[in-house]
N, C-alpha and C positions, 0 to 999 in steps of 0.2 A: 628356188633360190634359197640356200640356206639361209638362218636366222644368226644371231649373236652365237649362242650356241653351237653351230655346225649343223643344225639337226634343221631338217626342210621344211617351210614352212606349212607343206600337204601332209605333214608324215600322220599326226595323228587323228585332225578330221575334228568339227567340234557337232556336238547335236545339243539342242535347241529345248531339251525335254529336260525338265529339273532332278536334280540330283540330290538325296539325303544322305549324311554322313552315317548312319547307320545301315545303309547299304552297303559298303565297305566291309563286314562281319562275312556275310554270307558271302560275298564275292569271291575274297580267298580263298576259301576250300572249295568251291568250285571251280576257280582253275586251276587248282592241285589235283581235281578227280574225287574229289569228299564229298559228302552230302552236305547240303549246308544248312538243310533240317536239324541236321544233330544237335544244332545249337539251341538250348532252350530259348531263347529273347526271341532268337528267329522262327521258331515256333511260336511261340506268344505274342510277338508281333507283328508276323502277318509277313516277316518284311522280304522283299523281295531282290532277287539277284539282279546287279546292276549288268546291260545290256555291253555284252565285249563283239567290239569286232575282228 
């Protein structure tokens, strides 16, 4: 059933596993194809790609 929006309420799935806003950095260039190493903070802090399905 669509929602307000138009867009289905199944479309994007929620999961239950918490999320940090600094995982956002590394994400983008990874679904661009980039390293997301490159990034120094993400080197320095360890942080890791947020899980796409």
């Amino acid at each position: 059933m669509p929602d307000r929006r138009g867009q289905r309420e199944d479309a994007g799935g929620r999961d239950s596993e918490g999320v940090q806003t600094k995982q956002i950095a590394p994400t983008i260039p990874s679904l661009l194809g980039l390293a997301p190493r490159s990034l120094a903070a993400v080197r320095e802090e360890h942080t890791t790609v947020l899980p796409v399905r």
